[in-house]
C-alpha positions, 0 to 999 in steps of 0.5 A: 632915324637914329638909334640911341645906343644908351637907351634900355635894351627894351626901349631900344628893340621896340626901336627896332621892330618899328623899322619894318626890314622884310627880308630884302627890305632891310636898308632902312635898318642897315643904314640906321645900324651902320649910322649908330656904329660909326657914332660910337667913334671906337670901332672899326665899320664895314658894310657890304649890301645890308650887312654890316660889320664893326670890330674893336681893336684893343689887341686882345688875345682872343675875339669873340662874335656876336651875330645876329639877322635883321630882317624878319618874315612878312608882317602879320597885322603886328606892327608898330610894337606895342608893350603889356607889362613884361612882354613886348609884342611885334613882327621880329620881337622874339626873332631876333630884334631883341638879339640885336638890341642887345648886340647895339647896346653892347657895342655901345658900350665896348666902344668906349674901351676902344676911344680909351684905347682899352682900358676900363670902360667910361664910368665903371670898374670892368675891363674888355676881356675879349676883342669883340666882332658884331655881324648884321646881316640880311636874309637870313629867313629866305632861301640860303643864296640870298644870306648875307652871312654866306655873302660875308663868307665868300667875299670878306672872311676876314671879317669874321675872324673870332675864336667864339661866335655867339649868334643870337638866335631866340633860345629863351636865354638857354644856350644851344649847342652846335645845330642839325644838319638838314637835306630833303630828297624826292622820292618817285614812284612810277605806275601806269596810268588808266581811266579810273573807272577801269582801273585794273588797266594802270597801276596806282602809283600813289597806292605803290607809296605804301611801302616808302611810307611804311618804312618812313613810320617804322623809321627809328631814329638814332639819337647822338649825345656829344659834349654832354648835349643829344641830338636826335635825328628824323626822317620824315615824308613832309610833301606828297604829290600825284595825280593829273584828274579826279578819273585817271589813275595816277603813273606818278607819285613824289614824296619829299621827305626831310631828315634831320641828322646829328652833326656827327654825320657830314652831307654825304653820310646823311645822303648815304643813311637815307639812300640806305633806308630808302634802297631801291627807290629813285631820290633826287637831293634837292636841299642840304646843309650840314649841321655844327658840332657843340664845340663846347671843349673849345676855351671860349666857349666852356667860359661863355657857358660858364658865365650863363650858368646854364646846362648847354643842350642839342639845337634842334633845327638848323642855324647859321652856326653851321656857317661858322663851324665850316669857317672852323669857328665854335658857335653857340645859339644864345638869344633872349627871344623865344623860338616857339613865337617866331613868325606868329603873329603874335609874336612877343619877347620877354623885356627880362630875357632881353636885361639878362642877355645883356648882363650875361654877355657884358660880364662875360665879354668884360667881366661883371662890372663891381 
């Protein structure tokens, strides 16, 4: 299968989403996108397992890094695309094969610099303002061991090198500052277990919840403005668990409760606020990730807001911005796809978010083309 890197931005993520690339399944794609890079003849090609990485070489004083995921969720009866009107519909339309459609195209087009040795680009009056790093990687939508991007961080961080990394999440084409910071911790709540139709003998360890619950609803949480974009925070229980039979009183009960934090807290902050609210309850960390700060003060990316004409605000959620804030790069989330539609199975993404993010980023990376 070939990828034609001159087709419209559209045509060519309806390409995309028809190579099904489940997470774990993404070598089909992998293999097509590193075929196509090396086909431009302009850039420099790396690849480790399904991720695959090319780079200009122009000698430009700053880099910019364009990154997105190829994989996607299970399908869900939505494959191959199909098109009605504006929309085309699909597993990974909007999550993110649109973003990458968008990343190919762009280095299409940057690789002819690289032939000409950075000069004007074949056929039009616009010049490379930035050396240019484009980072596919697999994995992204399962469990962060298996993320190619922290793969790439571990053993090729020199790939990776940029002053500006843009990845290319589904934002609707608004920019999203930064990202929360995420951990869960289980609660447990002992008691004593009984026959049920006795049950003055035990002590309910899920009644005995009431009091962590309570002050889970009464919870208020903090919201951080930084760089002009509000983070809000929350802390909430999202699993609960106790009970071995319909006539035993329960003697244990587990609460997993996730709290969302600002990026002006680290892992340990967080873990501290949390062990503070929850005083006198048994927790146990079994997931965290801290976030990214907006590093819009950064040069490269108050241009890069510039160019959008957008307001910047909070990511909400978590992203692998935070991956690139650890590396001490800036990163922004700026995508075509719209993250409400992500893993539905009706999932769609706008064919004129898809044509502004290439313009956008093209005039940004090169200056608009007169």
């Amino acid at each position: 299968m070939e990828l034609d890197l001159a087709a419209p931005a559209g045509e060519l993520t309806r390409t995309l989403v028809d190579v099904e690339s489940v997470s774990g399944g993404e070598a089909a794609l992998a293999d097509a996108v590193q075929a196509a890079l090396v086909a431009t003849g302009g850039l420099a090609v790396d690849r480790d397992g399904d991720a695959v990485v090319a780079r200009t070489r122009l000698g430009l004083p700053t880099r910019v890094l364009l990154a997105g995921h190829l994989d996607t969720v299970p399908v869900a009866d939505n494959l191959p695309a199909r098109r009605d009107g504006g929309r085309l519909y699909g597993c990974g339309t909007s999550d993110m094969k649109a973003g990458v459609a968008v990343m190919l195209r762009l280095a299409g087009l940057l690789a002819a610099a690289g032939r000409a040795g950075g000069g004007a680009l074949s056929g039009q009056a616009a010049t490379p303002r930035h050396d240019v790093t484009w980072v596919f990687y697999d994995n992204e939508e399962v469990e962060s061991a298996r993320n190619g991007l922290r793969r790439l961080a571990a053993a090729h961080r020199d790939w990776l090198g940029a002053d500006l990394a843009i990845l290319m999440e589904p934002t609707s084409g608004e920019v999203e500052a930064g990202c929360q910071g995420t951990l869960r911790v289980v609660a447990t709540v002992p008691g004593r277990r009984a026959h049920s139709a006795r049950s003055w003998l035990g002590d309910n360890a899920i009644h005995r919840t009431g009091e962590l619950l309570r002050r889970l609803a009464d919870y208020q949480p903090r919201s951080v403005d930084l760089d002009g974009c509000v983070y809000r925070e929350g802390l909430s229980a999202v699993r609960i668990s106790g009970g071995v039979a319909g006539n035993v009183i329960p003697d244990r009960c587990e609460v997993t409760i996730n709290f969302r934090f600002a990026p002006d807290r680290d892992e340990a902050a967080a873990l501290a606020h949390v062990r503070e609210v929850l005083a006198g309850y048994d927790l146990e960390l079994v997931d965290s990730a801290g976030g990214a700060p907006p590093g819009l003060s950064a040069p490269a990316a108050a241009a890069f807001v510039a160019a959008t004409g957008r307001t910047p605000r909070a990511k909400y959620g978590w992203t692998d911005v935070a991956r690139f804030a650890a590396l001490g790069i800036p990163a922004l989330n700026y995508g075509p796809g719209d993250p409400n539609l992500a893993h539905t199975r009706d999932e769609y993404v706008e064919l004129a978010l898809i044509d502004e993010a290439e313009r956008v980023l093209r005039d940004y990376l090169t200056g608009p083309v007169r």
